[in-house]
C-alpha positions as CSV (number, residue, x, y, z in Angstrom):
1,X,73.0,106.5,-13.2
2,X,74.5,103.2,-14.0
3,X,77.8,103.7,-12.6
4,X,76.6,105.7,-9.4
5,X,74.3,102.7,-8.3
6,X,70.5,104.4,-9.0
7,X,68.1,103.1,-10.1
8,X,67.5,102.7,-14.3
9,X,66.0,99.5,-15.0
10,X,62.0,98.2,-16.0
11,X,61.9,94.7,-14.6
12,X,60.0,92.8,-17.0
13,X,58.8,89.3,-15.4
14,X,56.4,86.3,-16.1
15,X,56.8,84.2,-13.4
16,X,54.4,81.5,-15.2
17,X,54.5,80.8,-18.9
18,X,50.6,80.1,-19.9
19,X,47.6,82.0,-20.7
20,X,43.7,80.8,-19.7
21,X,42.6,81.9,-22.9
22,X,43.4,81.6,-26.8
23,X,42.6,85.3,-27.5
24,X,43.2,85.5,-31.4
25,X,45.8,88.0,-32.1
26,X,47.9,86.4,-29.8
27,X,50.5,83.9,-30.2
28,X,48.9,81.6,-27.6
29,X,46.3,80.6,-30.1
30,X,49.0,79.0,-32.0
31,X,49.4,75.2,-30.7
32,X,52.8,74.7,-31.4
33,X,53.7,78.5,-29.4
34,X,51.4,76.6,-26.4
35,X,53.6,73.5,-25.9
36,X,56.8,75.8,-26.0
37,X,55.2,78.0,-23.4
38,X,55.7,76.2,-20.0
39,X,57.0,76.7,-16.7
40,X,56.9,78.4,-13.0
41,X,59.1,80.4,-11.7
42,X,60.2,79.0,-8.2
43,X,60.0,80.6,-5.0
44,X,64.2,80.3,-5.0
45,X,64.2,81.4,-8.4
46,X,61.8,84.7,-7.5
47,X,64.4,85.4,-4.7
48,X,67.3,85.2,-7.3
49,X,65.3,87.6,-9.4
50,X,64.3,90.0,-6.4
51,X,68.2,90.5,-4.9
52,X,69.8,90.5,-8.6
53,X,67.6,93.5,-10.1
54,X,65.2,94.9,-7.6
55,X,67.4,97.1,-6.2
56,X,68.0,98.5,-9.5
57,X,64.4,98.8,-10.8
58,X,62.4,102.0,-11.7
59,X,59.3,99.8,-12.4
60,X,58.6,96.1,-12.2
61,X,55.8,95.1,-14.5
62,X,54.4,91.6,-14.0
63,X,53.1,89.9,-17.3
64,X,54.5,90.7,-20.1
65,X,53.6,87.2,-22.3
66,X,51.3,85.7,-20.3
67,X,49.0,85.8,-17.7
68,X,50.4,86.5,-14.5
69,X,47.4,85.7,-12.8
70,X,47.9,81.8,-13.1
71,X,50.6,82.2,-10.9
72,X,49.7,81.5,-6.8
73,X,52.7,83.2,-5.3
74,X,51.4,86.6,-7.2
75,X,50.4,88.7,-3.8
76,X,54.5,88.1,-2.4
77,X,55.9,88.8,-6.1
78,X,54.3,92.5,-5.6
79,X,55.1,92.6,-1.9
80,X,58.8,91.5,-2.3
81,X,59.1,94.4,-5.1
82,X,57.2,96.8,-2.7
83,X,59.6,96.3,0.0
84,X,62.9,96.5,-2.5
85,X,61.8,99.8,-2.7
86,X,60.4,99.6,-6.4
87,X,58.9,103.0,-7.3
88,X,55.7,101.8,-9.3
89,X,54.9,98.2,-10.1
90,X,52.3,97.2,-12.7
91,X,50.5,94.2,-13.1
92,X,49.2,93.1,-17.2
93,X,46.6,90.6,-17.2
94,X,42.8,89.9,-19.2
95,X,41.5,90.2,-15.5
96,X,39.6,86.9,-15.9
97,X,40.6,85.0,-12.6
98,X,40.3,89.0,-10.9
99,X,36.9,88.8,-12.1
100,X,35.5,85.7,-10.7
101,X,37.5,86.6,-6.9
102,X,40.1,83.4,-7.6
103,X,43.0,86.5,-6.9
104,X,42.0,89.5,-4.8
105,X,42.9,92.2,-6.4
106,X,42.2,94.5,-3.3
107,X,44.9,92.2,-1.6
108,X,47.7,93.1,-4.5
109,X,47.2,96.6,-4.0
110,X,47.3,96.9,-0.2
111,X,50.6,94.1,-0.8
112,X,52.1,97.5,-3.1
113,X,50.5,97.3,-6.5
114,X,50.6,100.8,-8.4
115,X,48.6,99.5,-11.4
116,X,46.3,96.9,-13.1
117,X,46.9,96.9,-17.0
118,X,43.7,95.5,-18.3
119,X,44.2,93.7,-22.1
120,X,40.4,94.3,-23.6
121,X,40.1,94.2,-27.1
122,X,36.6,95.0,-27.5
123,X,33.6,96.8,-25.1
124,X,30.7,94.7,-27.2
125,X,29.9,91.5,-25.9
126,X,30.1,89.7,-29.8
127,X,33.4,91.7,-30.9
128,X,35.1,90.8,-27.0
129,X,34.1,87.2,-27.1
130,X,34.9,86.6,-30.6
131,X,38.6,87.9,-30.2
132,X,39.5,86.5,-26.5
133,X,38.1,82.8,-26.4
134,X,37.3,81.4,-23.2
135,X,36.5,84.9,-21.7
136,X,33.3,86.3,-21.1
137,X,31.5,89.4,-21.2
138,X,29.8,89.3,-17.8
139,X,32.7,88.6,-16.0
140,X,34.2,91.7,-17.8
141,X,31.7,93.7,-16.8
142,X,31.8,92.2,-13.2
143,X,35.1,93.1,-13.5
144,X,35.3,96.9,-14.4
145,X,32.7,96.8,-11.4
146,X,35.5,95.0,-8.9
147,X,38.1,97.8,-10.2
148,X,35.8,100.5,-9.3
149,X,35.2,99.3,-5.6
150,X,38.9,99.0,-5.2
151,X,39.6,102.6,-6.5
152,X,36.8,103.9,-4.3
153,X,39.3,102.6,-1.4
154,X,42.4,102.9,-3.1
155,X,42.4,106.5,-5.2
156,X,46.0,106.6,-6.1
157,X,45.5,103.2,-7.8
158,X,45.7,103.3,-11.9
159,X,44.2,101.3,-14.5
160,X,45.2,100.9,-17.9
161,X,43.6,99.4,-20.7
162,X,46.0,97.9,-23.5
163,X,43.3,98.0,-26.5
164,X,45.1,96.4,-29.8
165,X,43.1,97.8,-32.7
166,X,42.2,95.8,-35.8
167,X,39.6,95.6,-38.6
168,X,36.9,93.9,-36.5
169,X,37.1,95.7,-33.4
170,X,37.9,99.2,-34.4
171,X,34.0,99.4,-34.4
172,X,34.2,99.4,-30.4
173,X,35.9,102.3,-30.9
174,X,32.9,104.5,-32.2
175,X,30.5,106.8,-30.5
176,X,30.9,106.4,-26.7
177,X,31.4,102.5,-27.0
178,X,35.0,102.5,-25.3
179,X,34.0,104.4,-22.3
180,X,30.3,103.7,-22.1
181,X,30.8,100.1,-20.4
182,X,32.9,101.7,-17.4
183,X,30.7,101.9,-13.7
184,X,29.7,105.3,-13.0
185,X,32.2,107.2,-11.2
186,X,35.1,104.9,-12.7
187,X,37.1,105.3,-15.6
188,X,40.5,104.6,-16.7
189,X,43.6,106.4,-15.8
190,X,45.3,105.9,-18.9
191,X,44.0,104.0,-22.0
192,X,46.7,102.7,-25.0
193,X,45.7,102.0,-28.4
194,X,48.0,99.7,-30.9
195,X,47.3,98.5,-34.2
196,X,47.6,94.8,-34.4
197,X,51.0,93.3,-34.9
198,X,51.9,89.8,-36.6
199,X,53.8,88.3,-33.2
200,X,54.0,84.9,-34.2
201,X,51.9,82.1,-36.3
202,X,48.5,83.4,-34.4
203,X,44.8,82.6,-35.3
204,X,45.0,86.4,-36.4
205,X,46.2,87.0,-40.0
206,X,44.6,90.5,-41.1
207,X,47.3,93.2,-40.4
208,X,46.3,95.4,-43.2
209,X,46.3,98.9,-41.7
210,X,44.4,100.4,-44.2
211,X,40.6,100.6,-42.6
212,X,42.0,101.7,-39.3
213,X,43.8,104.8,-41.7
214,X,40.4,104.5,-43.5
215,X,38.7,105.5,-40.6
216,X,40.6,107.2,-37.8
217,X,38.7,109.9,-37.4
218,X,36.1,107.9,-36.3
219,X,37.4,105.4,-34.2
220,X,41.3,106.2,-33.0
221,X,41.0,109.6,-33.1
222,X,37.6,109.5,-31.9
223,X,39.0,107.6,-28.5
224,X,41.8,110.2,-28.3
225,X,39.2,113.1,-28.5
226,X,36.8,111.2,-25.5
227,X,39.7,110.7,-23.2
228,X,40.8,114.2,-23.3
229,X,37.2,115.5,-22.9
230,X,37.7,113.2,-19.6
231,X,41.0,114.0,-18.5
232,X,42.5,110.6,-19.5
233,X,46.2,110.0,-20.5
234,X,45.8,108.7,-24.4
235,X,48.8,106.7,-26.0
236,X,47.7,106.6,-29.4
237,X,49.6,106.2,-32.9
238,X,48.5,109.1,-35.1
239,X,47.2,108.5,-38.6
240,X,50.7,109.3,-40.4
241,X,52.1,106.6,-38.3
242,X,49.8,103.9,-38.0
243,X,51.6,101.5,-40.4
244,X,54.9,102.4,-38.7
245,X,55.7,99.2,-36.9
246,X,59.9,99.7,-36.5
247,X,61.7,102.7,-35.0
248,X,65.2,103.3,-36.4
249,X,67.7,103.5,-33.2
250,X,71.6,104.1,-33.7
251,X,74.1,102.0,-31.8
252,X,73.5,104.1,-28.8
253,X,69.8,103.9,-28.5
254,X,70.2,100.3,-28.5
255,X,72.6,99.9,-25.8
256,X,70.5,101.8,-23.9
257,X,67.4,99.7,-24.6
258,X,69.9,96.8,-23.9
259,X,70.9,98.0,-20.7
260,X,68.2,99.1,-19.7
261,X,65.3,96.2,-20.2
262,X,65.4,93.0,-17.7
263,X,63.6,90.2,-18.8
264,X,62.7,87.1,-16.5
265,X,60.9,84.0,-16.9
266,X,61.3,80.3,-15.7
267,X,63.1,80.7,-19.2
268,X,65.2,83.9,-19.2
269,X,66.5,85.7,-17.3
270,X,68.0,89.1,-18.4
271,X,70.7,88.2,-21.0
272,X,72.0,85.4,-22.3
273,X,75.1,85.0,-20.4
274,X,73.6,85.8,-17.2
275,X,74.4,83.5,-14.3
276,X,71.3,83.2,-12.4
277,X,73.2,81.5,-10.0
278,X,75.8,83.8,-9.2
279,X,75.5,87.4,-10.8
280,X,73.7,90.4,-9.8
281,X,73.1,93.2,-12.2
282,X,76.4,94.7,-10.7
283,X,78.6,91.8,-11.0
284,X,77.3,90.8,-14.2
285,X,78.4,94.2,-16.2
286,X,81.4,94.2,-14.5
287,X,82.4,91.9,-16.0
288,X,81.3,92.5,-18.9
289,X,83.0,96.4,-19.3
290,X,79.6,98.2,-19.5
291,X,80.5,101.8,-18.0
292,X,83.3,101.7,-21.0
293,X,81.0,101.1,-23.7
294,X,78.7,103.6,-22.4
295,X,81.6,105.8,-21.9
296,X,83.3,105.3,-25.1
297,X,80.0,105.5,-27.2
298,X,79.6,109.1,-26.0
299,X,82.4,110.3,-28.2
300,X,81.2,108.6,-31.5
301,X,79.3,111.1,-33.6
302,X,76.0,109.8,-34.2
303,X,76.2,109.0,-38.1
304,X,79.4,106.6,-37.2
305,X,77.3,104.5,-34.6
306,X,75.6,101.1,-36.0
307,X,72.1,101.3,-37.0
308,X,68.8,99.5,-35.6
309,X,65.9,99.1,-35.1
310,X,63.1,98.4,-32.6
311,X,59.2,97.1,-32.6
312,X,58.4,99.1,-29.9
313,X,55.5,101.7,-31.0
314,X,56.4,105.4,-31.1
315,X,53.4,107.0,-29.3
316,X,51.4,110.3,-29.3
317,X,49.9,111.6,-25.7
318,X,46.3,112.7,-26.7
């Protein structure tokens, strides 16, 4: 695939560093992470972006570290990776400005937008508020309501929810409190449960996995069970691995991961030595002999490859 010229790559892109709230486990309600979080991706800088990988891209998901939405030029970032021919694009975002109509979301997904990934860590209005400052519940709930009308006229459409599970709001989790707040006739596509991870100095500091193990059954589990009941896609860590925060890769995995996972941002742009100026995804692993490293690492029996590992969660489809 690399060598033939398909496409192989997730596009990964913030094109505005900043959040519009100070949701606890995250790092943006650190201070000090805030003032190092700045920046807006251009309009020349977005073109760069589009020509270098687009063409290349199985996916494009917009916010990964912040929230898109803050970003004006959002509708022709979805349109430009629509008309590169980008399979499925995915937008990540606490649905906040959706909510109160400042970006249309009807408008991103007639401009190509496959699917809204909603970040909700709690379905009670105290649990919610307490762990995303500065949103609210109403406009949550106005919200799920705005996703419903738009998948009335848009079927195909998916939504996500990205629900990071800790000590407080594992309660949500109970009963039919998770599903319960959706609009009749509207529920999510897929729904992905992660226990709380220390990423960075945030207001956060309980990671101790042991009342989410404690009670599983209950809350995780009890999740997984409701969404199959519904026909809902469940990404959920099983109880065995629920304190499992690193996956061992050998040399090979990791190349892959490497090659394979583009991140941009008025920042970054994909690696290090990436000349945003000149390179495309082509020219850049030209030159740096990446078909012979992928070739050569074929031939080295797994237990002589360097080992590694990654943060990124192993998952169980419930």
């Amino acid at each position: 695939m690399h060598v033939s010229g398909r496409r192989l790559i997730g596009v990964y892109l913030d094109p505005v560093l900043g959040c519009n709230l100070r949701c606890r486990m995250c790092y943006f309600s650190d201070s000090e992470k805030r003032r190092q979080m700045h920046g807006s991706m251009t309009e020349e800088q977005l073109s760069r972006c589009g020509k270098a990988f687009f063409h290349r891209a199985l996916k494009l998901q917009i916010g990964c570290g912040a929230e898109p939405t803050l970003y004006t030029g959002l509708e022709n970032v979805v349109r430009s990776g629509k008309e590169a021919g980008v399979p499925y694009i995915s937008l990540t975002t606490n649905g906040l400005l959706l909510a109160t109509g400042r970006i249309a979301l009807d408008a991103l997904v007639k401009a190509g937008l496959d699917e809204i990934t909603l970040s909700m860590h709690g379905t009670s209005r105290s649990i919610y508020e307490e762990l995303m400052p500065g949103a609210d519940y109403d406009s949550l709930l106005k919200l799920l309501e705005r996703i419903a009308e738009v998948k009335r006229s848009y079927p195909s459409f998916k939504v996500r929810v990205n629900f990071t599970v800790n000590s407080l709001n594992k309660e949500d989790l109970r009963d039919n409190r998770f599903l319960g707040i959706w609009p009749d006739g509207c529920l999510p596509d897929i729904v992905q449960l992660r226990p709380v991870q220390k990423i960075g100095n945030s207001e956060w500091q309980d990671f101790d996995t042991a009342p989410l193990i404690a009670d599983y059954d209950d809350t995780i589990g009890n999740v997984a069970a409701r969404c199959r009941e519904a026909g809902i896609t469940c990404l959920a860590p099983g109880r065995d691995n629920l304190s499992e925060v690193t996956t061992p890769q050998d040399g090979y995995d990791a190349l892959l991961e490497s090659l394979c996972y583009c991140y941009v941002s008025p920042q970054d742009c994909y690696k290090s030595d990436f000349d945003v100026d000149a390179d495309t995804y082509e020219s850049y692993h030209r030159r740096k002999r990446t078909a012979s490293g992928l070739f050569r690492a074929i031939f080295r029996s797994p237990d002589s490859r360097a080992r590694n590992v990654s943060k990124k969660l192993n998952y169980k489809i419930k």
